[in-house]
VEXSE-394961 format. One record per residue: x, y, z of N, C-alpha, C in turn; residue in one letter; residue number from 1. Coordinates in steps of 0.05 Angstrom, whole numbers, plus 5000, padded with zeros to 4 digits. Example, Ala and Ser with C-alpha at 12.3 -4.5 7.8 and 13.67 -1.06 7.14 Angstrom:
# VEXSE-394961
  n_x  n_y  n_z ca_x ca_y ca_z  c_x  c_y  c_z residuo num
 5264 4886 5156 5246 4910 5156 5264 4934 5156       A   1
 5257 4955 5142 5273 4979 5143 5258 5001 5157       S   2
# end
This chain:
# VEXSE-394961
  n_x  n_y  n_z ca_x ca_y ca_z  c_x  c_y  c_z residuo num
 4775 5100 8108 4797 5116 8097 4787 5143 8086       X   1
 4759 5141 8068 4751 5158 8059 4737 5184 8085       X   2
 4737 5178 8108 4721 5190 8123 4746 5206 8137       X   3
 4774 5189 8150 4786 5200 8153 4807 5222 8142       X   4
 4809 5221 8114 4814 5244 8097 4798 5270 8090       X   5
 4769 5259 8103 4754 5286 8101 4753 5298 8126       X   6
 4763 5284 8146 4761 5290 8178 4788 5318 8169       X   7
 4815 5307 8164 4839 5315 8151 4832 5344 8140       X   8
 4823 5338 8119 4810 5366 8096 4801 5389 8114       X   9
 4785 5376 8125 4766 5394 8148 4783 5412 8168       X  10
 4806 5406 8180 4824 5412 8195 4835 5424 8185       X  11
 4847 5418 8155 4865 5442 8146 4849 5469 8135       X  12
 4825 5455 8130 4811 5481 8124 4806 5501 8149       X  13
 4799 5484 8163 4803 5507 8197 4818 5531 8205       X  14
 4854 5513 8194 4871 5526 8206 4876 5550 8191       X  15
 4871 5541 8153 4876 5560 8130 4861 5590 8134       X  16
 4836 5579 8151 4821 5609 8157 4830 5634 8166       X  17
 4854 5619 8180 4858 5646 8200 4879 5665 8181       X  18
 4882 5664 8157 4897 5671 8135 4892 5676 8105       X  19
 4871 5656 8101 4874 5653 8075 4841 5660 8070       X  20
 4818 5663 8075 4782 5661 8074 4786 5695 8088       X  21
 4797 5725 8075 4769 5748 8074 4768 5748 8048       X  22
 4744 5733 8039 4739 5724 8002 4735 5747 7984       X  23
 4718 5771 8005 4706 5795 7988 4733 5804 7972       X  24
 4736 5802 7951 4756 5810 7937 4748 5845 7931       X  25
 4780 5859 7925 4780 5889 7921 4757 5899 7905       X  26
 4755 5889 7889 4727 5893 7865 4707 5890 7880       X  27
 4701 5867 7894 4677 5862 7893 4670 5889 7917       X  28
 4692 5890 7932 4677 5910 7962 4680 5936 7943       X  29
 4683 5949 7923 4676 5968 7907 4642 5977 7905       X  30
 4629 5949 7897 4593 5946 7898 4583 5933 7922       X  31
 4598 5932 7945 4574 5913 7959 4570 5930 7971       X  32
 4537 5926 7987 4527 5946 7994 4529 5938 8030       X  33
 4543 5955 8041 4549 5959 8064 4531 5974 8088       X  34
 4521 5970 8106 4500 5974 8116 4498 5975 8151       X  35
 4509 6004 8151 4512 6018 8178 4485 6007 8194       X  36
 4468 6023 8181 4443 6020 8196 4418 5999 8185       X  37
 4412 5982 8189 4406 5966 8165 4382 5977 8157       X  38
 4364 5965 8143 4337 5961 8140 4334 5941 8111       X  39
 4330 5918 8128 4332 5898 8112 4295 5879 8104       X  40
 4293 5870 8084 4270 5854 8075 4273 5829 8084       X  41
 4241 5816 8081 4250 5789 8100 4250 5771 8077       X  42
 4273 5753 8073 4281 5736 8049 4309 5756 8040       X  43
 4321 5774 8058 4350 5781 8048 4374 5764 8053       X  44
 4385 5766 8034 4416 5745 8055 4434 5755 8056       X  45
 4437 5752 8091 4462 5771 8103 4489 5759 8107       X  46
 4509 5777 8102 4533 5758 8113 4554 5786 8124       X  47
 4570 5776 8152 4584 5788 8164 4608 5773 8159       X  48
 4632 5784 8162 4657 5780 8174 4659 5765 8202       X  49
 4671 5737 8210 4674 5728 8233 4708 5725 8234       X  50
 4705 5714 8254 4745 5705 8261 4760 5702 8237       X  51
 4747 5671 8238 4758 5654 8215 4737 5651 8190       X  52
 4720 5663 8184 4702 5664 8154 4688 5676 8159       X  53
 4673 5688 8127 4650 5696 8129 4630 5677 8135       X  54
 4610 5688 8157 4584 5687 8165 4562 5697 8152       X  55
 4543 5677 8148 4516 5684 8136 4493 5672 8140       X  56
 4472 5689 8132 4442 5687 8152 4430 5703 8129       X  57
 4399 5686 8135 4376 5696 8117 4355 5714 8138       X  58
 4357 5740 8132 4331 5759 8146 4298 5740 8152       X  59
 4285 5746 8172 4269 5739 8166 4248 5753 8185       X  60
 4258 5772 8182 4233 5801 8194 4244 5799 8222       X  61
 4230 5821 8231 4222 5828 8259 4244 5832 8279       X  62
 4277 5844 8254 4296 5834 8266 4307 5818 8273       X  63
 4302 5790 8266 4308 5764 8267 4325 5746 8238       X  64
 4345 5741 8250 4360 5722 8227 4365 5691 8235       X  65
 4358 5680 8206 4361 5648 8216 4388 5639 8203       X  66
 4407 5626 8219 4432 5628 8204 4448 5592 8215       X  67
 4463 5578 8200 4464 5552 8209 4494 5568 8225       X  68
 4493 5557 8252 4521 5550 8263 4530 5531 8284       X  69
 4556 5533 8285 4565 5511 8293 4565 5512 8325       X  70
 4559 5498 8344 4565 5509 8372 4559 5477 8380       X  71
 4574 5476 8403 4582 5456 8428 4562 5453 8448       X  72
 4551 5476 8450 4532 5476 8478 4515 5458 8479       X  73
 4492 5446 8452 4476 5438 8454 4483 5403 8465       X  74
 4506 5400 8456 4518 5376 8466 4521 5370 8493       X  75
 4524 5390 8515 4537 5382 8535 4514 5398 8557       X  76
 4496 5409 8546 4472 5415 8561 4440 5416 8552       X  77
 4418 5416 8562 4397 5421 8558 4385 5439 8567       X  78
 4411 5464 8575 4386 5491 8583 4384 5509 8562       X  79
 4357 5506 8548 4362 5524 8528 4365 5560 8535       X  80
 4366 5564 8561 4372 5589 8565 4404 5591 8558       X  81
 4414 5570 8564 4445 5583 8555 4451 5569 8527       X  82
 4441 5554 8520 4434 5546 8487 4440 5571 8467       X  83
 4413 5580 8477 4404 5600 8460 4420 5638 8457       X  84
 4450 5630 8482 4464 5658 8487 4474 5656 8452       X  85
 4490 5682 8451 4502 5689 8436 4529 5673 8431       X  86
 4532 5650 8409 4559 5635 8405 4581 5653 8413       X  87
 4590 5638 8420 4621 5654 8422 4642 5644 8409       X  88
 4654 5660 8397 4678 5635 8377 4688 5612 8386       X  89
 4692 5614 8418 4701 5589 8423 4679 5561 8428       X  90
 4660 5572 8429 4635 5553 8431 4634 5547 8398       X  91
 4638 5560 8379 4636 5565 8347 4655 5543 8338       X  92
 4683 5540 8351 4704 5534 8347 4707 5501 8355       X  93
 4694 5496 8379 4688 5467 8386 4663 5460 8375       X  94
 4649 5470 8361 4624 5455 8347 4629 5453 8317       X  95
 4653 5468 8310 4670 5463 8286 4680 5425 8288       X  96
 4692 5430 8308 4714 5404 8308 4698 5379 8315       X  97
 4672 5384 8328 4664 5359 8344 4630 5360 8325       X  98
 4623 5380 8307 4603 5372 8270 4587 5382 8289       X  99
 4573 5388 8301 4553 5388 8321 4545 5421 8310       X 100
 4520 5426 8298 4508 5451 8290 4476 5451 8297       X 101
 4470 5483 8291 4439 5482 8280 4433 5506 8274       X 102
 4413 5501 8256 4402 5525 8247 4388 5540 8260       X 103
 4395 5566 8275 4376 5580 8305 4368 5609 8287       X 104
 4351 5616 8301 4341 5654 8294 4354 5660 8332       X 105
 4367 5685 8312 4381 5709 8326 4371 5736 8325       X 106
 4372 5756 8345 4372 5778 8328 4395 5787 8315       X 107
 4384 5815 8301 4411 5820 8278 4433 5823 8294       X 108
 4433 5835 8317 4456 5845 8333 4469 5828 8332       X 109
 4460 5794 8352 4475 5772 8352 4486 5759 8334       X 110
 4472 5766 8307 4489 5762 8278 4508 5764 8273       X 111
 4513 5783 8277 4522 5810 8265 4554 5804 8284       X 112
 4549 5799 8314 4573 5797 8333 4596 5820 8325       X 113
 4578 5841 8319 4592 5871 8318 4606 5876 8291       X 114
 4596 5862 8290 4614 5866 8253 4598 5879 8231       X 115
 4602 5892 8213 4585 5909 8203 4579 5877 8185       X 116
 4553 5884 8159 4534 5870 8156 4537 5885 8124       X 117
 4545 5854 8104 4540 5859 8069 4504 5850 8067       X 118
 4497 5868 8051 4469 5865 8036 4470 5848 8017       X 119
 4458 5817 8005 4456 5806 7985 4473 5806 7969       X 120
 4501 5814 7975 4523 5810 7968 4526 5790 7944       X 121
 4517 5756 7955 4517 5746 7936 4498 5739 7908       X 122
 4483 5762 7910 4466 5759 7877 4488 5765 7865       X 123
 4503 5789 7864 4524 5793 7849 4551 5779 7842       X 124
 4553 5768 7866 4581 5752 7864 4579 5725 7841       X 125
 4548 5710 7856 4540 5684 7835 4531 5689 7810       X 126
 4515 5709 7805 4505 5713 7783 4477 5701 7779       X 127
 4474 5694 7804 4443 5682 7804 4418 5691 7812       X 128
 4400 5688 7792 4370 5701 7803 4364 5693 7830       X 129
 4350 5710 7849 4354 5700 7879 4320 5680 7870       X 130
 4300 5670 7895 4290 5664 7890 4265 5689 7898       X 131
 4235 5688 7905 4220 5705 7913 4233 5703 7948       X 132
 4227 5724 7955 4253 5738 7981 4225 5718 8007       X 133
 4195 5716 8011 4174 5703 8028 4184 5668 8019       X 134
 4197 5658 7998 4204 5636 7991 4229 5627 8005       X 135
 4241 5646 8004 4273 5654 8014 4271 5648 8046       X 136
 4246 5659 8056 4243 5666 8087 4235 5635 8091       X 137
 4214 5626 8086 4196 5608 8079 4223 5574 8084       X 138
 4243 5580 8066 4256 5552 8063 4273 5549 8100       X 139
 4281 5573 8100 4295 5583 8120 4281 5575 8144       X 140
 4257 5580 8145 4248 5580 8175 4235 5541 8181       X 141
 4241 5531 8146 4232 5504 8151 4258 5483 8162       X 142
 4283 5500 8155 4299 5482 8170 4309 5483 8198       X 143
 4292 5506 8215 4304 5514 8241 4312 5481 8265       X 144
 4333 5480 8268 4331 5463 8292 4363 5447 8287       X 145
 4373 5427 8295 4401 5414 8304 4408 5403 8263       X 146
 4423 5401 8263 4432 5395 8234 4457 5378 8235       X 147
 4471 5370 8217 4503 5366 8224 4520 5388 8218       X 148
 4540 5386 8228 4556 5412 8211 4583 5395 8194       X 149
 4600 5399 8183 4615 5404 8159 4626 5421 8147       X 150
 4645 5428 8150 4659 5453 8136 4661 5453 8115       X 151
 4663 5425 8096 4666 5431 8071 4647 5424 8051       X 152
 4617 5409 8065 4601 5399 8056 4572 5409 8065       X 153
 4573 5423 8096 4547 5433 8096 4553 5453 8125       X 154
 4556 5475 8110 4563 5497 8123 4544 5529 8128       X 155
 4546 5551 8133 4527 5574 8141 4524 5570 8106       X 156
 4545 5576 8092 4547 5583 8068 4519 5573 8048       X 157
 4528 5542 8047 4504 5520 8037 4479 5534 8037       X 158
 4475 5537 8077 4451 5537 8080 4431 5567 8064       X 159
 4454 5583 8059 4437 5609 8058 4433 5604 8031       X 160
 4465 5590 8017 4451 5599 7988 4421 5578 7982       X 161
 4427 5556 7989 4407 5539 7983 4384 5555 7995       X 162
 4378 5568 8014 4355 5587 8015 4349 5603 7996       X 163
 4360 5629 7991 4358 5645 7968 4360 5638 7942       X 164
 4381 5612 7934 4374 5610 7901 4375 5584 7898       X 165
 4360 5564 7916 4358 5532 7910 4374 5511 7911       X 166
 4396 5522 7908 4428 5491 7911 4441 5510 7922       X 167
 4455 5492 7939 4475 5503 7957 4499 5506 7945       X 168
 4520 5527 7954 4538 5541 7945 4565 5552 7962       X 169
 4575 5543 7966 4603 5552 7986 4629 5559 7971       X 170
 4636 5587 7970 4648 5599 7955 4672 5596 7967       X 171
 4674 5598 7992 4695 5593 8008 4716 5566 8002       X 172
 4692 5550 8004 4699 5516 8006 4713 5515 7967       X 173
 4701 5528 7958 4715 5522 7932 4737 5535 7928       X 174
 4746 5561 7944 4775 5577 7942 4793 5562 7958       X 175
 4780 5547 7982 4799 5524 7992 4804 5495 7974       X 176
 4789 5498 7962 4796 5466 7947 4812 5472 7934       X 177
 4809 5502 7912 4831 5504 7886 4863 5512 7892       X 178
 4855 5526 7933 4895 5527 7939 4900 5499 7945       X 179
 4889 5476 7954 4890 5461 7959 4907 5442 7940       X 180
 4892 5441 7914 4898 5438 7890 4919 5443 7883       X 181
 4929 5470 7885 4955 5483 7876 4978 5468 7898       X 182
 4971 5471 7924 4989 5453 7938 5001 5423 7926       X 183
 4974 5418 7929 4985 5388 7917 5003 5379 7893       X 184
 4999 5400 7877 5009 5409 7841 5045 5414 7847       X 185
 5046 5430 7864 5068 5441 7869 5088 5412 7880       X 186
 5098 5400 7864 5122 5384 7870 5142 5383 7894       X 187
 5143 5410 7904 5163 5420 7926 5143 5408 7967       X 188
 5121 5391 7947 5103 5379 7971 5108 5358 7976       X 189
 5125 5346 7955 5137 5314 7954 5158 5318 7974       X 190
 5171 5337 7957 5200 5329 7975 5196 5346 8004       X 191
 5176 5354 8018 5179 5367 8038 5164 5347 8051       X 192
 5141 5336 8053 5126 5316 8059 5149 5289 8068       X 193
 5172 5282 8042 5186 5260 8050 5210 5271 8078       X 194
 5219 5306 8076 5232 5301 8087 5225 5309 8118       X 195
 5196 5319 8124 5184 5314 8150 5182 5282 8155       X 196
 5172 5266 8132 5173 5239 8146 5201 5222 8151       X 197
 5227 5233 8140 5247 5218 8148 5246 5238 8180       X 198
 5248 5261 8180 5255 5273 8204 5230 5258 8235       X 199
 5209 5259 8228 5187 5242 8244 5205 5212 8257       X 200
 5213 5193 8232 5228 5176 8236 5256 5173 8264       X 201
 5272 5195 8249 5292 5211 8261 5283 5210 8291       X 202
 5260 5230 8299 5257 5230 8325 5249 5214 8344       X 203
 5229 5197 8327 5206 5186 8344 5222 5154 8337       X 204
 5245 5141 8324 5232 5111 8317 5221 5105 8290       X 205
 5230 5076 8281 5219 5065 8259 5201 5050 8270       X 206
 5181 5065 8261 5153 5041 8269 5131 5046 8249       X 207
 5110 5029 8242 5091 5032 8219 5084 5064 8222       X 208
 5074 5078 8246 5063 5103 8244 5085 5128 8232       X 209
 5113 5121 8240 5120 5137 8214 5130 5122 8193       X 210
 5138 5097 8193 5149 5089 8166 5128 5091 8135       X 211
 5096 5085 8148 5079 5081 8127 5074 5116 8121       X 212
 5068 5133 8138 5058 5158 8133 5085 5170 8109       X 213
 5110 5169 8118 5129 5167 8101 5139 5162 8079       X 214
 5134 5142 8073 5125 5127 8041 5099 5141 8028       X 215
 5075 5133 8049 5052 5137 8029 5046 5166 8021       X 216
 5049 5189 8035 5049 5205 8033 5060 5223 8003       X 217
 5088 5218 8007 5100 5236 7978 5087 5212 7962       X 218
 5086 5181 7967 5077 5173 7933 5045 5185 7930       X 219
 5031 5191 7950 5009 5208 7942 5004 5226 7922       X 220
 5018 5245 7938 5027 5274 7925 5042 5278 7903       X 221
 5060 5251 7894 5075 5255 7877 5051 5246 7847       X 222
 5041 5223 7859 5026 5211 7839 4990 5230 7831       X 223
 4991 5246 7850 4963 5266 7854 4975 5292 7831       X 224
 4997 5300 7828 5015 5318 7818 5020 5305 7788       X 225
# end
């Protein structure tokens, strides 16, 4: 039960992206330091703008970033020549749904996937001492290789902060939990929840798959509220 409600979580968090995750708030893109041309140290942590979230990766010289992501390929082939291309969202997008990640070095370019590039953005945002930047490189280059992925439990996010300042950190995953929160809070989820499941009913048939989703649902939400 417990696995399939995080399967659930995970999905809505997916879809919420395409709307609700550009996190850099007005203030904060006031100080972040934005970086046409880079020249970055090795132990920096980078994060770009993607589709659906911000993306992030730890420098680690020589023009090279190690950054966890999600991709499909490794599943359905063993050539690491096409392994190793540049994700494409939709390769990004089915290694979302089907957990399948890893931690690879890119160059910045392929980081980056054209999007300009925040500098350490988050020392300021967390408030946290980073760690020594060869430490930073150092944790990073010890986890290179297949991982699981997770959107709300072990994501690019995790990985970088847990590089740079020791516990992992997803700022994202916590602005999704607290609208999440508010959804659930909001009462007007009961009665919209019951009256998709009489309408489900309506179309499809009384049968356990809507009668129970029907019931259990608003007494969820009502009793979560």
């Amino acid at each position: 039960m417990l696995d399939s409600l995080t399967y659930l979580l995970e999905k809505i968090y997916l879809l919420a992206n395409f709307s609700l995750f550009h996190f850099v708030s007005s203030e904060e893109e006031k100080c972040t330091d934005y970086c046409e041309r880079p020249s970055f140290q090795r132990g920096d942590l980078l994060e770009v703008p993607r589709t659906l979230f911000i993306h992030f990766g730890i420098y680690l010289g020589d023009n090279k970033v190690a950054h966890l992501m999600p991709d499909i390929m490794p599943v359905i082939t063993n050539d690491k020549c096409q392994i190793q291309k540049v994700v494409t969202n939709k390769r990004l997008l089915l290694g979302v749904i089907s957990k399948n990640a890893s931690i690879r070095v890119d160059t910045v370019e392929d980081f980056a996937y054209g999007s300009t590039i925040l500098l350490n953005n988050m020392d300021s945002t967390l408030k946290k001492q980073p760690l020594a930047n060869e430490d930073v490189a150092k944790r990073a280059e010890k986890l290179i290789g297949a991982i699981p992925y997770s959107l709300l439990w072990n994501n690019c996010e995790h990985f970088a902060t847990y590089c740079r300042y020791g516990s992992p950190v997803s700022l994202q995953t916590e602005k999704f939990c607290e609208s999440l929160k508010s959804v659930i809070r909001d009462q007007r989820s009961v009665l919209l929840s019951a009256f998709l499941g009489v309408l489900s009913i309506a179309c499809l048939g009384m049968a356990p798959s809507t009668t129970l989703p029907t019931v259990l649902v608003p007494f969820l939400l009502w009793m979560a509220g």
